[in-house]
ChimeraX commands (.cxc) that place a marker at each C-alpha (Angstrom):
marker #1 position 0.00,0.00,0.00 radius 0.5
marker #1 position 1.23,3.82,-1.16 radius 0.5
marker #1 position 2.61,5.78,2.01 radius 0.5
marker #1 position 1.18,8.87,2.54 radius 0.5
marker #1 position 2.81,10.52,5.48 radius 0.5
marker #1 position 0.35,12.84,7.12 radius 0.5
marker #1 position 2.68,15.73,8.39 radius 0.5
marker #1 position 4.08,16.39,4.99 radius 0.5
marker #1 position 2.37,19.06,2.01 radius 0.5
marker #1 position 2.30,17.62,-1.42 radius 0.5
marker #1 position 1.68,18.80,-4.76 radius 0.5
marker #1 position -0.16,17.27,-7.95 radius 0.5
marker #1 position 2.63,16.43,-9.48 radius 0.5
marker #1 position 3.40,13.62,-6.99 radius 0.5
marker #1 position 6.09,15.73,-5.00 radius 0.5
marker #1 position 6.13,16.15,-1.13 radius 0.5
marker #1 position 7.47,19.02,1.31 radius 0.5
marker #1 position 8.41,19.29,4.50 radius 0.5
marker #1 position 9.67,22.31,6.56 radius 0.5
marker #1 position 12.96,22.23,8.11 radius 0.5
marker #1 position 13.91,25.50,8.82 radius 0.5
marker #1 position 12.22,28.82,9.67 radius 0.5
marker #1 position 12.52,29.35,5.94 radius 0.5
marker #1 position 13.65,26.16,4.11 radius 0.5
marker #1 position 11.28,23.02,3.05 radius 0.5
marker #1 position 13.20,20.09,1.24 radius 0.5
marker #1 position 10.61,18.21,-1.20 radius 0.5
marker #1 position 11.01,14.39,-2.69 radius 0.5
marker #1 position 8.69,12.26,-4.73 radius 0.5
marker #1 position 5.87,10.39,-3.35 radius 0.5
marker #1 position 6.06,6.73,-2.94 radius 0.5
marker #1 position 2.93,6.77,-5.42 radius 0.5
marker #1 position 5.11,8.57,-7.68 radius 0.5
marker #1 position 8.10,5.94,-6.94 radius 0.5
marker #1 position 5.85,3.20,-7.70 radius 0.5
marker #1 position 4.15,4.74,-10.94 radius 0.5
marker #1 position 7.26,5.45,-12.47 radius 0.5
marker #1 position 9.13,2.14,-11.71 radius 0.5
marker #1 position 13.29,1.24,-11.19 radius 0.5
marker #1 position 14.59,4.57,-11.09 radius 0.5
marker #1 position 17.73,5.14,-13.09 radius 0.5
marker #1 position 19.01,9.07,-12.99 radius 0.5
marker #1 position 18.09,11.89,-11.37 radius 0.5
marker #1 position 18.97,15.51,-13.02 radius 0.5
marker #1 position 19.24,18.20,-9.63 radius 0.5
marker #1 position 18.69,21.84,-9.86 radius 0.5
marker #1 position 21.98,23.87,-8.90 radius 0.5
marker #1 position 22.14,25.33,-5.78 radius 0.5
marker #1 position 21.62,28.88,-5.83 radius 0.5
marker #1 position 18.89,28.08,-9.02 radius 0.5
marker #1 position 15.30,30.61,-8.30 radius 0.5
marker #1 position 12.02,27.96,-8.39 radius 0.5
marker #1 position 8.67,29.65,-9.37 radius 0.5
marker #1 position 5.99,27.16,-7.56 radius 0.5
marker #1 position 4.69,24.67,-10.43 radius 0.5
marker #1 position 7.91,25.19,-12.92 radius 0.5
marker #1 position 10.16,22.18,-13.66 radius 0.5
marker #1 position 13.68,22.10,-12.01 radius 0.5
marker #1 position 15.39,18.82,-12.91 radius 0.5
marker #1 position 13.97,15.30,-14.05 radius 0.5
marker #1 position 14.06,12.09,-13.16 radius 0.5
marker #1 position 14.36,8.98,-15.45 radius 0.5
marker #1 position 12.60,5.25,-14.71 radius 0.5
marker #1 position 12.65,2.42,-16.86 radius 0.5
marker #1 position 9.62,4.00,-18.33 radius 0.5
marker #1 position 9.92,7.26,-18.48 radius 0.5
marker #1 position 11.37,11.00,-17.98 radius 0.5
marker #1 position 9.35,12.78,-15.58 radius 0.5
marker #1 position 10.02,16.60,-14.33 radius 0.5
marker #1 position 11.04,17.30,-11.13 radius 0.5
marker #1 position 8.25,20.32,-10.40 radius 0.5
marker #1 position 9.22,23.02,-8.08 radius 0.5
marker #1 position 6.72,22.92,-5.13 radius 0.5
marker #1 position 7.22,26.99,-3.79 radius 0.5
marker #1 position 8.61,29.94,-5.43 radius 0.5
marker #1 position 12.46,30.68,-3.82 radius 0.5
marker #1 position 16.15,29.55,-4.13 radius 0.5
marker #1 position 17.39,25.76,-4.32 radius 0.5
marker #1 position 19.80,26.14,-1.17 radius 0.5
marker #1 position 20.64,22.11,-1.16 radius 0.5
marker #1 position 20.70,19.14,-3.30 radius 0.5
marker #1 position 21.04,15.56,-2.42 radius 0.5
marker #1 position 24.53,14.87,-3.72 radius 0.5
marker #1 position 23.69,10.93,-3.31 radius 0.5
marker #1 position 21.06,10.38,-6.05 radius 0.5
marker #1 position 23.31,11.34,-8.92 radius 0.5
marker #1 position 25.21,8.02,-7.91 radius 0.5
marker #1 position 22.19,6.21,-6.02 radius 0.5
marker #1 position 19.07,6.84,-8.08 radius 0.5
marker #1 position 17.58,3.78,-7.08 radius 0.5
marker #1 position 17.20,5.68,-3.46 radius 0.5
marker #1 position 13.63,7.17,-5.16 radius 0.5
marker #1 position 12.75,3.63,-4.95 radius 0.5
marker #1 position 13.62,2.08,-1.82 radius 0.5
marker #1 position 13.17,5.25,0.65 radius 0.5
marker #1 position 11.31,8.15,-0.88 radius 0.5
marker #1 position 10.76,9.91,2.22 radius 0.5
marker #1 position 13.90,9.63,3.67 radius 0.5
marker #1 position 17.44,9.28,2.21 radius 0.5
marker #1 position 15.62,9.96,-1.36 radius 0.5
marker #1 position 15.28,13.87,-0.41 radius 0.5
marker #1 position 15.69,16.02,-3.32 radius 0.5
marker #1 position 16.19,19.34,-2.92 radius 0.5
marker #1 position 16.04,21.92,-0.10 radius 0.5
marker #1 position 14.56,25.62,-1.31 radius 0.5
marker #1 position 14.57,29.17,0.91 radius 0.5
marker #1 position 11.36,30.49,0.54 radius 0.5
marker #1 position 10.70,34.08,1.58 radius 0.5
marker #1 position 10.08,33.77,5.44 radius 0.5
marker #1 position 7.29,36.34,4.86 radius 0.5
marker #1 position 5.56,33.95,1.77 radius 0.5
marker #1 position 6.46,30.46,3.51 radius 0.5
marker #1 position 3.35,30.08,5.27 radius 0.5
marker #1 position 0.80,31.16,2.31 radius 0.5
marker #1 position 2.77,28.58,0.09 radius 0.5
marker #1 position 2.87,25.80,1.91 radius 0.5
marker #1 position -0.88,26.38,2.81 radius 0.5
marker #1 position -1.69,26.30,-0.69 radius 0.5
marker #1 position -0.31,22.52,-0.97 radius 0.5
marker #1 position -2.03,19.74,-0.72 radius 0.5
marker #1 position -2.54,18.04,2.87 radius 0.5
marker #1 position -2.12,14.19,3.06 radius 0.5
marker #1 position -5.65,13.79,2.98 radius 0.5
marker #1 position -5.91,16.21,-0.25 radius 0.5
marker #1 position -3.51,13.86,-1.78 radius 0.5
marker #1 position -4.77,10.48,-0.69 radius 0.5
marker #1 position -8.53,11.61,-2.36 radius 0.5
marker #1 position -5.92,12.81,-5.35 radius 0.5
marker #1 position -4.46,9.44,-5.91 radius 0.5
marker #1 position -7.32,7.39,-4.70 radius 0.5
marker #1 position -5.37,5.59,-2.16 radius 0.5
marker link #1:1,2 radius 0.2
marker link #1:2,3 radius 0.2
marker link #1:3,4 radius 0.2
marker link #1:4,5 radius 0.2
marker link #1:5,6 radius 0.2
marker link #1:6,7 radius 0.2
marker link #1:7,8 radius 0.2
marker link #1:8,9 radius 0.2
marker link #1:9,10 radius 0.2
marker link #1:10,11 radius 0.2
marker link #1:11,12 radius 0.2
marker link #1:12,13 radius 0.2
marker link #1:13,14 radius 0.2
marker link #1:14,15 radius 0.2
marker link #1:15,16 radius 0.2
marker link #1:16,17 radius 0.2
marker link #1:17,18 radius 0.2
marker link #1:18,19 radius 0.2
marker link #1:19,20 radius 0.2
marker link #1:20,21 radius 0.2
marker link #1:21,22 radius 0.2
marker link #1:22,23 radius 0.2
marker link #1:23,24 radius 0.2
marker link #1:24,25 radius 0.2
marker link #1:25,26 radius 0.2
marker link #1:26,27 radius 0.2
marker link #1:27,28 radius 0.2
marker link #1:28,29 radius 0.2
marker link #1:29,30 radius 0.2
marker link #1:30,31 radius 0.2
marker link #1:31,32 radius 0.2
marker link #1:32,33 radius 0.2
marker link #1:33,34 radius 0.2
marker link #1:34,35 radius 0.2
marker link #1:35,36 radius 0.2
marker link #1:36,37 radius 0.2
marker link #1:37,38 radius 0.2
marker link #1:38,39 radius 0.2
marker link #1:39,40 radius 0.2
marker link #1:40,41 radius 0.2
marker link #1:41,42 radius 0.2
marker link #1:42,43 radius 0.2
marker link #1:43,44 radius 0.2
marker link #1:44,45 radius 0.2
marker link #1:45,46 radius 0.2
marker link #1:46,47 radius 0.2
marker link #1:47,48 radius 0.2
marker link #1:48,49 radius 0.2
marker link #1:49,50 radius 0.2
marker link #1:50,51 radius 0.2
marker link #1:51,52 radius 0.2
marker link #1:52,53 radius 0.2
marker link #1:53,54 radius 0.2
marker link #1:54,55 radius 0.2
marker link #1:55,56 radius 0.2
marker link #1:56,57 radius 0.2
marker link #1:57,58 radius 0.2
marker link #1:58,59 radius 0.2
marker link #1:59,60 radius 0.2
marker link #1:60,61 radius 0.2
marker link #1:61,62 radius 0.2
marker link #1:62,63 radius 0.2
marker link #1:63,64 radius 0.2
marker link #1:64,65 radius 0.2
marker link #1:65,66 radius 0.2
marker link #1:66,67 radius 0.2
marker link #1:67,68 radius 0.2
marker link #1:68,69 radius 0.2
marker link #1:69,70 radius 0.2
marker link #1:70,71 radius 0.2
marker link #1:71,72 radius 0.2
marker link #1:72,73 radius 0.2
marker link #1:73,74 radius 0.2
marker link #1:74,75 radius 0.2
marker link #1:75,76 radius 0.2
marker link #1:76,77 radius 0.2
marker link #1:77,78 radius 0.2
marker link #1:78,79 radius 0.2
marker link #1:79,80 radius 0.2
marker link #1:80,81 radius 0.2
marker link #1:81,82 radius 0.2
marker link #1:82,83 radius 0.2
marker link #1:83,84 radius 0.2
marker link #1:84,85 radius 0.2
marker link #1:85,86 radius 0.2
marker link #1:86,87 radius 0.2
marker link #1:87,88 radius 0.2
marker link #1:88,89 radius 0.2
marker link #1:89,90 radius 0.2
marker link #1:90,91 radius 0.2
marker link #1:91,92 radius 0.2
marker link #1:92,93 radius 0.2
marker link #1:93,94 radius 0.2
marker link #1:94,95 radius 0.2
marker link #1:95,96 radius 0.2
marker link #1:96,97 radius 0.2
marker link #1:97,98 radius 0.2
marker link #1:98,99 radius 0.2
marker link #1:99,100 radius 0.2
marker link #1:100,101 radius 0.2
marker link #1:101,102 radius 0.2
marker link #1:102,103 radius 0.2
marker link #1:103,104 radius 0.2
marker link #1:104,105 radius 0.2
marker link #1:105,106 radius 0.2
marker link #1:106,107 radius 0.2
marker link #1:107,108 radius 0.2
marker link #1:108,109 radius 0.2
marker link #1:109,110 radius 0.2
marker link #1:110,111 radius 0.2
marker link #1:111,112 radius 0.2
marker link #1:112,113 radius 0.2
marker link #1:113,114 radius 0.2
marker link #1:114,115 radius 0.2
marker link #1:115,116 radius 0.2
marker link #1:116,117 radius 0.2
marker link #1:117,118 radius 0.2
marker link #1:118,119 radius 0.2
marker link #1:119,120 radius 0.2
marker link #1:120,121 radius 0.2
marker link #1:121,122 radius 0.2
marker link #1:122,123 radius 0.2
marker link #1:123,124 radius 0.2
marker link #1:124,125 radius 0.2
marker link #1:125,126 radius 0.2
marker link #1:126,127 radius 0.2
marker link #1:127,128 radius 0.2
marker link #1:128,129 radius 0.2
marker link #1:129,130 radius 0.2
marker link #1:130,131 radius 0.2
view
C-alpha cells in the first residue's frame, strides 16, 4: 500500500514538502510517484543557488519508463541538493521519504506560510491518488 505521510504538504505532481527551517522546506517524490514510475535510473538536480517559481520544472528524473520533471513545489532559491542520487538513483525507490530527499529551497520567510498552505494536505492527496 502507497505511504502517505500525514505531516508532509504535497503537490499534484506527486512531489512532497516538508519544513525544516524557519525558511527552508526540502521536497522528494511520493512513494505513489516511486511506484508509478518504476526502477529509477538518474536523477537531473537543480543547482544550488537556481530561483524555483511554484509549479515550474527544475530537474527530471528517469525510470525504466519514463522522464518525468522534477516540479518546483514553492517559489524561492534551491539552497541544497542531495549529492547521493546522482550516484544512487535507485534511493527514489527504496526510501522516498527519507534518504531519497531532493532538494532543499529558501522560501521568503514572509511567503512560507501562504505557500505551503496552498499545498495539498495528506488527505488532499490520498482523495488525489485514490489511495
Amino acid at each position: 500500500m502507497t505511504e502517505v505521510p500525514p505531516g508532509l504538504r504535497y503537490v499534484e505532481e506527486h512531489h512532497w514538502v516538508e519544513t525544516v527551517g524557519p525558511s527552508t522546506v526540502r521536497m522528494g517524490v511520493t512513494d505513489f510517484a516511486q511506484e508509478s514510475l518504476g526502477d529509477v535510473v538518474a536523477v537531473e538536480l537543480p543547482t544550488p543557488g537556481t530561483a524555483t517559481t511554484a509549479g515550474e520544472a527544475i530537474g527530471e528524473i528517469e525510470s525504466t519508463k519514463s522522464v518525468s520533471d522534477l516540479v518546483a513545489p514553492v517559489t524561492g532559491t534551491v539552497s541544497a541538493v542531495n549529492e547521493s542520487l546522482p550516484d544512487q538513483p535507485e534511493l527514489v525507490n527504496t526510501d522516498p521519504y527519507g534518504s531519497a530527499w531532493l532538494a532543499e529551497i529558501t522560501v521568503d520567510p514572509v511567503t512560507l506560510a501562504a505557500q505551503l498552505q496552498a499545498l495539498l494536505t495528506a488527505a488532499d492527496y490520498e482523495r488525489l491518488t485514490g489511495r
